[in-house]
DRENMI-508281 format. One record per residue: residue number from 1; residue in three letters; chain; x, z, y of N, C-alpha, C in turn. Coordinates in Angstrom, 3 decimals. Last residue first. Layout:
<bavo resi="NUM" resn="ALA" chain="A" n_east="X" n_up="Z" n_north="Y" ca_east="X" ca_up="Z" ca_north="Y" c_east="X" c_up="Z" c_north="Y"/>
...
//
This chain:
<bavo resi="104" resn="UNK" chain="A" n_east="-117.223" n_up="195.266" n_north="-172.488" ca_east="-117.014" ca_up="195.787" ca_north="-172.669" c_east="-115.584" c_up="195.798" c_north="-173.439"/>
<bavo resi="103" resn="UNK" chain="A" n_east="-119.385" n_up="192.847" n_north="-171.101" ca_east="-118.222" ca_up="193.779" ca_north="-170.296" c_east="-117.366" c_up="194.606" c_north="-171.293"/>
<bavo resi="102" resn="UNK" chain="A" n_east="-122.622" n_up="194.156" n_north="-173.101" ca_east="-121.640" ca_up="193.019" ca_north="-172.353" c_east="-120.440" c_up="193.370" c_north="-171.454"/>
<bavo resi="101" resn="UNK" chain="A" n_east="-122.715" n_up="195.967" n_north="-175.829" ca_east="-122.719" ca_up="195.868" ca_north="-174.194" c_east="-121.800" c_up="195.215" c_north="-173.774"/>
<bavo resi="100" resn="UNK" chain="A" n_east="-124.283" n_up="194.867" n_north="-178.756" ca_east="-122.606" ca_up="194.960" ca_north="-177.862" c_east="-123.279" c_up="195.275" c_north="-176.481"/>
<bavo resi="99" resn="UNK" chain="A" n_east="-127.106" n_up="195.998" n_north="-179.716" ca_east="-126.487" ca_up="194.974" ca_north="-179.197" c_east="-125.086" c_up="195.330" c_north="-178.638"/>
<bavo resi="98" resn="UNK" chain="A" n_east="-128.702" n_up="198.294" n_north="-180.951" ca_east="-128.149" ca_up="197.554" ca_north="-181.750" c_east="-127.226" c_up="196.209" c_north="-181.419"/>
<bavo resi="97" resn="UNK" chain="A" n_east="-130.103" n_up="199.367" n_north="-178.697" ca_east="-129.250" ca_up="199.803" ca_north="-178.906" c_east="-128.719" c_up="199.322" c_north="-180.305"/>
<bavo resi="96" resn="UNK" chain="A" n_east="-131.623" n_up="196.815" n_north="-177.801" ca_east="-130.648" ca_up="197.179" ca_north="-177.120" c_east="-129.649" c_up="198.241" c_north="-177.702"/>
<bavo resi="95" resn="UNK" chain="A" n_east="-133.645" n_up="196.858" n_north="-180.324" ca_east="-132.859" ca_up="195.469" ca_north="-180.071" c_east="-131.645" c_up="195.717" c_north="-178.969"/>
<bavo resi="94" resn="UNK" chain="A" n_east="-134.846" n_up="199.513" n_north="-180.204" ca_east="-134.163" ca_up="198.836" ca_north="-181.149" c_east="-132.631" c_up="197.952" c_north="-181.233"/>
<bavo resi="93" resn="UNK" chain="A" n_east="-136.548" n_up="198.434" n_north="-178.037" ca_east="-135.821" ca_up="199.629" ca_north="-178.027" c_east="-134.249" c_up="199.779" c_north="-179.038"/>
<bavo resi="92" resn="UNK" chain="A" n_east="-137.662" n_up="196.746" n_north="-179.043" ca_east="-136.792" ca_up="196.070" ca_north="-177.619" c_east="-135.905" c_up="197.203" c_north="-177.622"/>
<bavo resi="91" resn="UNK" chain="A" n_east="-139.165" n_up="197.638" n_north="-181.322" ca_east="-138.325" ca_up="196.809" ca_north="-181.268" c_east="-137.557" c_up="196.424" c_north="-179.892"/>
<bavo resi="90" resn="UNK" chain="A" n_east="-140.705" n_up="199.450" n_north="-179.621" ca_east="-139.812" ca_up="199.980" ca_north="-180.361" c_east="-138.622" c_up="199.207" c_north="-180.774"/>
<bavo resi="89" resn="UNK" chain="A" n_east="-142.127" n_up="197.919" n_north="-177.957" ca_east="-141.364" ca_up="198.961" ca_north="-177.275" c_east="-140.503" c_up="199.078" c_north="-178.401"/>
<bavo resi="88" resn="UNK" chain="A" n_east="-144.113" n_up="197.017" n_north="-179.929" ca_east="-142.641" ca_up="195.998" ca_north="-179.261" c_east="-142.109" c_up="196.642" c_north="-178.626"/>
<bavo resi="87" resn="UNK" chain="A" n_east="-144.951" n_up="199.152" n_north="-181.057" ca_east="-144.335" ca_up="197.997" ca_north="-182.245" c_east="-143.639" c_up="197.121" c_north="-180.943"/>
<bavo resi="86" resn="UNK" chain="A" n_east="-146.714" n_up="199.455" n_north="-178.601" ca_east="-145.507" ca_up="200.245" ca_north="-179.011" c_east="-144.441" c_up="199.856" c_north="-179.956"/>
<bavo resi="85" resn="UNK" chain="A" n_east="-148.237" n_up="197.457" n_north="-178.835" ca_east="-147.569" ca_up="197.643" ca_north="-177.345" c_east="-146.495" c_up="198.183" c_north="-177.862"/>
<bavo resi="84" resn="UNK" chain="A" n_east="-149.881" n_up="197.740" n_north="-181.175" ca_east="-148.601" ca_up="196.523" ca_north="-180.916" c_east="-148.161" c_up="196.315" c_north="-179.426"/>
<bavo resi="83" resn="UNK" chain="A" n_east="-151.130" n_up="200.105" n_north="-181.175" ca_east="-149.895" ca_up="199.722" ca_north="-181.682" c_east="-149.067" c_up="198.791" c_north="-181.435"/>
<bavo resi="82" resn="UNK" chain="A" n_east="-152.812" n_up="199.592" n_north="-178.846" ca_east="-151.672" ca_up="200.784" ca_north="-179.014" c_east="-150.526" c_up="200.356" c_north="-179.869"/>
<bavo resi="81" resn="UNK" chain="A" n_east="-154.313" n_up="197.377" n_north="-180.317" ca_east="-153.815" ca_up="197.151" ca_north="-178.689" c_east="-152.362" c_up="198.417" c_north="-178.788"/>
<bavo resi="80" resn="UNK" chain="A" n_east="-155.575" n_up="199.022" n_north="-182.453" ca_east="-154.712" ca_up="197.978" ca_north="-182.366" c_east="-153.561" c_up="197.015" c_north="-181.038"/>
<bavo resi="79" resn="UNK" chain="A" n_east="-156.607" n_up="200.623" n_north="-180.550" ca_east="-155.761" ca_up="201.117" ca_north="-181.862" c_east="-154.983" c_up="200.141" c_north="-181.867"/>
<bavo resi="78" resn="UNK" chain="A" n_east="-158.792" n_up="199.225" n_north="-179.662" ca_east="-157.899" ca_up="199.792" ca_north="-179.136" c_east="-156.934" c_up="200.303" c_north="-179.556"/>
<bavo resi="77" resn="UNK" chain="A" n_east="-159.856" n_up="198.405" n_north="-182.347" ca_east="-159.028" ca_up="197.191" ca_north="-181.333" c_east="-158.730" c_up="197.730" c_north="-179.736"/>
<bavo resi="76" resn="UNK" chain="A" n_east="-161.231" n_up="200.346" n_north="-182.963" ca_east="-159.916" ca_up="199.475" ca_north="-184.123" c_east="-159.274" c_up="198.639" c_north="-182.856"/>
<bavo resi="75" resn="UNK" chain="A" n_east="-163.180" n_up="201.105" n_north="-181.381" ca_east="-161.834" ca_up="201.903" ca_north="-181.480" c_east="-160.954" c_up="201.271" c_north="-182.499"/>
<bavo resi="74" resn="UNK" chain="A" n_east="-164.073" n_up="198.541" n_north="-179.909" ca_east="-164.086" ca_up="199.167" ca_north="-180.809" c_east="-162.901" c_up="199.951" c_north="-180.625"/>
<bavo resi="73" resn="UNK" chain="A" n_east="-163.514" n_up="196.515" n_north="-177.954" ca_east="-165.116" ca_up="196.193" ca_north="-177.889" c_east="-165.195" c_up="197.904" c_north="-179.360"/>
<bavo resi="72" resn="UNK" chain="A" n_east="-161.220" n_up="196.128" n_north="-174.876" ca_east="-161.724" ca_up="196.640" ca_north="-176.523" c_east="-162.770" c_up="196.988" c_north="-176.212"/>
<bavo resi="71" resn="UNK" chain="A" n_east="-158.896" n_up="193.900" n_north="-173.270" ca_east="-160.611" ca_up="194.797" ca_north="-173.140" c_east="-160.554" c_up="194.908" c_north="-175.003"/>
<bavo resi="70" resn="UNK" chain="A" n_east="-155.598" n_up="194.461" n_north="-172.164" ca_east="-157.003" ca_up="194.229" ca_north="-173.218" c_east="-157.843" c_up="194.767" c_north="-172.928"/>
<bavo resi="69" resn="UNK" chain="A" n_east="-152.469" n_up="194.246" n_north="-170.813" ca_east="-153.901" ca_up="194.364" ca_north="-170.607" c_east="-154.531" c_up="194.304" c_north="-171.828"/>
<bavo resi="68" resn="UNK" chain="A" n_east="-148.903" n_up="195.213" n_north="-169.673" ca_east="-149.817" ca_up="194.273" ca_north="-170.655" c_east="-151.329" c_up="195.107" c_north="-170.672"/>
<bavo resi="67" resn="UNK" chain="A" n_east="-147.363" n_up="195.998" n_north="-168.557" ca_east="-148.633" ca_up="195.611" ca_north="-167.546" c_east="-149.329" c_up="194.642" c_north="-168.387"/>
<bavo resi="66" resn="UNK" chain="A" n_east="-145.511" n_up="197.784" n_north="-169.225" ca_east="-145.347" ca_up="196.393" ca_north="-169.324" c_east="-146.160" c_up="195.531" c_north="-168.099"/>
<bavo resi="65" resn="UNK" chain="A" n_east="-145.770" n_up="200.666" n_north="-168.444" ca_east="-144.150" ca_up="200.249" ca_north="-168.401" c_east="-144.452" c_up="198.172" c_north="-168.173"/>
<bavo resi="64" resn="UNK" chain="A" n_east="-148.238" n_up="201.062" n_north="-169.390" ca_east="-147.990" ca_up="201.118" ca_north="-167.639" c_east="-146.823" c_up="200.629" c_north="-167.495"/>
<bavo resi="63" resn="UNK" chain="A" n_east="-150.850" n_up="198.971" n_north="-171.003" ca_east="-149.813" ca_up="199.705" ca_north="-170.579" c_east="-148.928" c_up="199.687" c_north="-169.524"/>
<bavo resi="62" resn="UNK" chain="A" n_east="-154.693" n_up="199.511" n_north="-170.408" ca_east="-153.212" ca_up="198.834" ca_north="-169.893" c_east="-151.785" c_up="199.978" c_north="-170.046"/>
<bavo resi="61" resn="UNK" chain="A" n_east="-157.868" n_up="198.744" n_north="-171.449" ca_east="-156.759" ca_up="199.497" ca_north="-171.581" c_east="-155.035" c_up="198.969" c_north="-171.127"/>
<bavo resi="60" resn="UNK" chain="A" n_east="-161.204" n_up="198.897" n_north="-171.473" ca_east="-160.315" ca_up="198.041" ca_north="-170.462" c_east="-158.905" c_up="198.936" c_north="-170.924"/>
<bavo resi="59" resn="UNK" chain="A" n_east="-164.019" n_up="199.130" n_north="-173.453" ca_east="-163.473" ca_up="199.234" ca_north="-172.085" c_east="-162.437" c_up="198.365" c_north="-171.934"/>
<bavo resi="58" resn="UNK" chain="A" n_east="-166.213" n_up="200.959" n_north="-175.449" ca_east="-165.517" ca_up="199.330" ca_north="-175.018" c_east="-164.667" c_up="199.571" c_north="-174.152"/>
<bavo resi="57" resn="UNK" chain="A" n_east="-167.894" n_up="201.669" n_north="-178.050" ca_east="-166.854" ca_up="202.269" ca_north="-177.804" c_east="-166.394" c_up="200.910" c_north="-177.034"/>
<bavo resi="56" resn="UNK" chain="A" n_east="-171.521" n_up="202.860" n_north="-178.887" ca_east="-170.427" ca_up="201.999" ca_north="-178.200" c_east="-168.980" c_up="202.656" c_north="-178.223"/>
<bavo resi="55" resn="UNK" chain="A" n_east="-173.814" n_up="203.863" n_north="-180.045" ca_east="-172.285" ca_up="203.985" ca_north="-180.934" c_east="-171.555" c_up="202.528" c_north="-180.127"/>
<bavo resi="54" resn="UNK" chain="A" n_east="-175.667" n_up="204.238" n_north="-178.429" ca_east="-175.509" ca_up="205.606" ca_north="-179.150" c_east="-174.468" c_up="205.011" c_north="-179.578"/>
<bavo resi="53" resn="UNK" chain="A" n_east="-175.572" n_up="202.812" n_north="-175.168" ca_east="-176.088" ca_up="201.968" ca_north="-176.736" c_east="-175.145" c_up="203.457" c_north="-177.167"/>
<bavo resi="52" resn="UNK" chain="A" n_east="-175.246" n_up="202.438" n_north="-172.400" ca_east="-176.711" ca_up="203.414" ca_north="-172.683" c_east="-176.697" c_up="203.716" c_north="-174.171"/>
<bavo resi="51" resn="UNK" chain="A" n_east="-172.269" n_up="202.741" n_north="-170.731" ca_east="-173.125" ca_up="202.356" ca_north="-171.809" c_east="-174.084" c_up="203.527" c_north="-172.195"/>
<bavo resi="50" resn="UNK" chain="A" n_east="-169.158" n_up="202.487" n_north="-169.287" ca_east="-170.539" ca_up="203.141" ca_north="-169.343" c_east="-171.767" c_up="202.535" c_north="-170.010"/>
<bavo resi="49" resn="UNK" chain="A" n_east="-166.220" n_up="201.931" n_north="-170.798" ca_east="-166.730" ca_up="201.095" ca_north="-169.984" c_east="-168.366" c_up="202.248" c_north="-170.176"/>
<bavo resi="48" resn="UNK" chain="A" n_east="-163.338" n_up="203.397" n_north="-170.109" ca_east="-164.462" ca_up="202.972" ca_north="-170.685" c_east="-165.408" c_up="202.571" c_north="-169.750"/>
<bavo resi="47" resn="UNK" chain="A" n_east="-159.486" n_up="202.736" n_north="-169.194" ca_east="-160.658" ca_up="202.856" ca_north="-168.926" c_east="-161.519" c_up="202.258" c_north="-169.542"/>
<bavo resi="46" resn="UNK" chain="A" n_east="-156.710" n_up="204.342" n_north="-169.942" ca_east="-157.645" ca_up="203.499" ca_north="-170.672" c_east="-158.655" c_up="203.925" c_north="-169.740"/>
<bavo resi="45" resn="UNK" chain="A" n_east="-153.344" n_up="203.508" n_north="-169.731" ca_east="-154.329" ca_up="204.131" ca_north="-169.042" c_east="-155.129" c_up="203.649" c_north="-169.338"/>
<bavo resi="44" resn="UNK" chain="A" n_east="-150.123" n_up="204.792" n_north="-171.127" ca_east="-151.543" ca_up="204.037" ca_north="-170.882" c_east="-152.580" c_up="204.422" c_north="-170.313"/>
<bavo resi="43" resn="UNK" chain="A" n_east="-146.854" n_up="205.253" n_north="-171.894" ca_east="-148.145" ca_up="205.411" ca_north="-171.066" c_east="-148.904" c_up="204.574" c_north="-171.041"/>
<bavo resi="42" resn="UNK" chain="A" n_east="-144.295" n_up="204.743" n_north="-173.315" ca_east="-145.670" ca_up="205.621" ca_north="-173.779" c_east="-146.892" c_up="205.921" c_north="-172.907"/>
<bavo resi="41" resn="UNK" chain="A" n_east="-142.888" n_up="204.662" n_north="-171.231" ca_east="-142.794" ca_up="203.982" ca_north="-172.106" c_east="-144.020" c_up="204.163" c_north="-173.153"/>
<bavo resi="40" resn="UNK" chain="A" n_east="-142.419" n_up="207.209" n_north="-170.082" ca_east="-143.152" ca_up="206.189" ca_north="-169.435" c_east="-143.857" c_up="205.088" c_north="-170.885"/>
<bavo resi="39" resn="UNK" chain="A" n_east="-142.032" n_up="209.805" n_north="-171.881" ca_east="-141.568" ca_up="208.813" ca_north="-171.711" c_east="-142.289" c_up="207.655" c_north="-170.849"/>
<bavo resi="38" resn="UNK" chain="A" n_east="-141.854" n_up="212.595" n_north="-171.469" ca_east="-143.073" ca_up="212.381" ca_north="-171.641" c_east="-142.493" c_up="210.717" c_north="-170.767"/>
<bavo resi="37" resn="UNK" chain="A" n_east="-140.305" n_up="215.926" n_north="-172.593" ca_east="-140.093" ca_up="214.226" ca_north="-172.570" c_east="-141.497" c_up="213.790" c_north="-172.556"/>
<bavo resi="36" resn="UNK" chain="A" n_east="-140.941" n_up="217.920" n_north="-174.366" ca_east="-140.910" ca_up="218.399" ca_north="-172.607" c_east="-140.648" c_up="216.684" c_north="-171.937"/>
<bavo resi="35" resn="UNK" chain="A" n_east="-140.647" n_up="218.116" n_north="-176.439" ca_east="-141.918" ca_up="218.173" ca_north="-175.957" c_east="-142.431" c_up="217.971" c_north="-174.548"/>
<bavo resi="34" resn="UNK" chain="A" n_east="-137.951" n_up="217.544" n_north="-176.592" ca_east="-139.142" ca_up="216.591" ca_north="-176.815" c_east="-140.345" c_up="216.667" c_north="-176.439"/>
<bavo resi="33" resn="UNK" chain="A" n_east="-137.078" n_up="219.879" n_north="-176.070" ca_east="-136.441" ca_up="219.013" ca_north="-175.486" c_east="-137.597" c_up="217.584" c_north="-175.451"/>
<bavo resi="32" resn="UNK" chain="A" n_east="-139.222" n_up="222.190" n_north="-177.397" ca_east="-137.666" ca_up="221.811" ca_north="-177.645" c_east="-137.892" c_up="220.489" c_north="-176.449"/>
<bavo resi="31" resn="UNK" chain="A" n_east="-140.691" n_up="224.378" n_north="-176.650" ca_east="-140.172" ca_up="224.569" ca_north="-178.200" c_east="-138.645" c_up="224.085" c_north="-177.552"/>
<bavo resi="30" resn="UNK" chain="A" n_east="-141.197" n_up="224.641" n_north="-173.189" ca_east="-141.329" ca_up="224.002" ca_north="-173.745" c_east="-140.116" c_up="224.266" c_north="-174.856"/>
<bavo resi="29" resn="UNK" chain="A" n_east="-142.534" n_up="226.867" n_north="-170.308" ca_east="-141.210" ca_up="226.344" ca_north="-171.406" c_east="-142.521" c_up="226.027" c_north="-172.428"/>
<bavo resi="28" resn="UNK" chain="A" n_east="-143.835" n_up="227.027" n_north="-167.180" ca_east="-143.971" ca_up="226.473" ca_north="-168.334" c_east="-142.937" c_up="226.215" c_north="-169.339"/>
<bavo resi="27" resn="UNK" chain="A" n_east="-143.151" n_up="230.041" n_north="-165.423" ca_east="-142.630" ca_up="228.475" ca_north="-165.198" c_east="-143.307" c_up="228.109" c_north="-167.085"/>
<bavo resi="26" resn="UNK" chain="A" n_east="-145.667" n_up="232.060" n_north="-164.377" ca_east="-144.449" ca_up="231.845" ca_north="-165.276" c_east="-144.656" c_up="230.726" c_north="-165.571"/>
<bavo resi="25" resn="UNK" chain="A" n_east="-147.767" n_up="232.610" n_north="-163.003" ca_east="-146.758" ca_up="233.320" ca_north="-162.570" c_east="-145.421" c_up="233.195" c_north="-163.247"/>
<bavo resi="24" resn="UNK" chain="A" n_east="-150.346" n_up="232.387" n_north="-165.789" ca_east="-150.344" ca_up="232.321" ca_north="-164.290" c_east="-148.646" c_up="233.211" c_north="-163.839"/>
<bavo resi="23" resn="UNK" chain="A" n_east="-148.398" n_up="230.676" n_north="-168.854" ca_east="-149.841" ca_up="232.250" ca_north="-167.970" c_east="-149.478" c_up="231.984" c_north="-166.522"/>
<bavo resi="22" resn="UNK" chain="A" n_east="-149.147" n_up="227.714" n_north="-169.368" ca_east="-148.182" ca_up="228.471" ca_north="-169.543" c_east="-149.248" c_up="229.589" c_north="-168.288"/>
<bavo resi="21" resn="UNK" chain="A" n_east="-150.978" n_up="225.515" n_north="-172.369" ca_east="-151.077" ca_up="226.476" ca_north="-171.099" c_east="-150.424" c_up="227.719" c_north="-170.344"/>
<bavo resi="20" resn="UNK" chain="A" n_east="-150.410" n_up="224.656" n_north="-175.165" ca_east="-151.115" ca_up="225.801" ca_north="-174.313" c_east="-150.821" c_up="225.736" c_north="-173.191"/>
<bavo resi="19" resn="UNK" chain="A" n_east="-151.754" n_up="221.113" n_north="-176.057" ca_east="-150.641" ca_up="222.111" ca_north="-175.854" c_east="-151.195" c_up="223.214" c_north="-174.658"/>
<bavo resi="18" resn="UNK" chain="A" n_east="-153.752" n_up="220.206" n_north="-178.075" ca_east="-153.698" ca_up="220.419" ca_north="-177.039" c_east="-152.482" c_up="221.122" c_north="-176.317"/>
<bavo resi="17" resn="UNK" chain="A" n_east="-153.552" n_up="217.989" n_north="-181.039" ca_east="-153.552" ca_up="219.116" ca_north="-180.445" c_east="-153.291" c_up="219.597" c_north="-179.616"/>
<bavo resi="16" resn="UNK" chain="A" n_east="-156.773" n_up="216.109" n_north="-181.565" ca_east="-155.370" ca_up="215.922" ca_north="-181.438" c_east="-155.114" c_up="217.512" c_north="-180.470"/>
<bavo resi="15" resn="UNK" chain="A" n_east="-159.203" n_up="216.212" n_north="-182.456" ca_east="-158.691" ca_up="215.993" ca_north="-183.457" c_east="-156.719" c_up="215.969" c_north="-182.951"/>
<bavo resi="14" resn="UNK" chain="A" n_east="-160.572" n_up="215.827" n_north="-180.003" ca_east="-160.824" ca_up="217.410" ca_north="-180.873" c_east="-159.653" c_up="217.149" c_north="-181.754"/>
<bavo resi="13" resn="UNK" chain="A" n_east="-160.024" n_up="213.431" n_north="-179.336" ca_east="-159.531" ca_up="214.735" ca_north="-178.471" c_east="-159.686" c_up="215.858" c_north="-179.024"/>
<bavo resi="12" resn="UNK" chain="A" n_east="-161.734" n_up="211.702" n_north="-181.180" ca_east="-160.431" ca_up="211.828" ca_north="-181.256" c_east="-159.982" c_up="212.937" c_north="-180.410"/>
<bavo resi="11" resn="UNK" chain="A" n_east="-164.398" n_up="212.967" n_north="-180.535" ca_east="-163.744" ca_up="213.288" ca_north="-182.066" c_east="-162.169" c_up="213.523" c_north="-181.704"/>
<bavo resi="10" resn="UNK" chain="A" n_east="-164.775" n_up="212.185" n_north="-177.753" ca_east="-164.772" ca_up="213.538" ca_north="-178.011" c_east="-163.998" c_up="213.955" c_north="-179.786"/>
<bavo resi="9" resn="UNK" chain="A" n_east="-164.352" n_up="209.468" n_north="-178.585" ca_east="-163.972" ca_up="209.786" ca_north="-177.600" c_east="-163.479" c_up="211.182" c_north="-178.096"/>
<bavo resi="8" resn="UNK" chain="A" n_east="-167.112" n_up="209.004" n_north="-180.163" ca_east="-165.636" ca_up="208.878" ca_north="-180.348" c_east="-164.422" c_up="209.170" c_north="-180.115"/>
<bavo resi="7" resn="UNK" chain="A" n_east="-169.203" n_up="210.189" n_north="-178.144" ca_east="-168.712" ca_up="210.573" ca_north="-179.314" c_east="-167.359" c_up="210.531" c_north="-179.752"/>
<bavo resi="6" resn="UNK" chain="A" n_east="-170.591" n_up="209.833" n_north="-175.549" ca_east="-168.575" ca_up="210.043" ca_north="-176.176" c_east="-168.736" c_up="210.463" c_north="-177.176"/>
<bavo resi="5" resn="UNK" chain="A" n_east="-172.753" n_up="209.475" n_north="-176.647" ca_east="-172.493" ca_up="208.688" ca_north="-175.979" c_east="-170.612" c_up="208.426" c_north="-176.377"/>
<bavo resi="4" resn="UNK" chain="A" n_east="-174.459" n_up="211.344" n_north="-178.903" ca_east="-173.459" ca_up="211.334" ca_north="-177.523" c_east="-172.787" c_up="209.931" c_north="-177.739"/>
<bavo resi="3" resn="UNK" chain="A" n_east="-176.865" n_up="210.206" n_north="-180.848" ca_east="-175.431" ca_up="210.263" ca_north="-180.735" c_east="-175.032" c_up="210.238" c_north="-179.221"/>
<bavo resi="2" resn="UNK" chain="A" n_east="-180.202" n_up="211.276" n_north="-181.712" ca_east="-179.250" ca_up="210.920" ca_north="-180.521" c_east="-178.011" c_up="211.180" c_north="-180.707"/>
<bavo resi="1" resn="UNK" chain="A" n_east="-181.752" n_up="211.395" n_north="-184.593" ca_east="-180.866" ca_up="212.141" ca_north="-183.710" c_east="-180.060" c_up="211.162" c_north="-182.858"/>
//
């Protein structure tokens, strides 16, 4: 049997949950305050790379706040790219609101 191509791809998007869709003619609300936050700080833009091979996963991924880069040859080392963008967002995040504000 032939593996789609997106496989991986297609798993993880099945596997994460879609938010509905507000009805034609009515402004979109959102539970709470968070949902409705869609932090820069949290953005990435991943591009794959096109491949003939049944269990590729490669491409090119950048976060948008830093302009930090990686090519990934696997979904571990895009994973891994994710996390330690965000593991230093969090710490810088961290690191300011744990500091005196200067002037003060």
């Amino acid at each position: 049997m032939v593996q789609d191509a997106l496989w991986p791809y297609r798993q993880a998007m099945a596997e994460h949950k879609k938010p509905q869709k507000a009805k034609k003619g009515r402004k979109d609300t959102h539970s709470s305050p968070e949902d409705a936050a869609m932090p820069p700080e949290l953005a990435f833009v991943v591009q794959f790379r096109q491949s003939t091979e049944p269990d590729w996963f490669s491409g090119r991924v950048e976060h948008m706040m830093s302009g930090q880069f990686a090519s990934f040859e696997s979904h571990r080392e895009l994973k891994s790219f994710f996390r330690r963008v965000l593991n230093q967002q969090l710490a810088a995040s961290q690191g300011k609101a744990g500091s005196p504000d200067v002037g003060t």
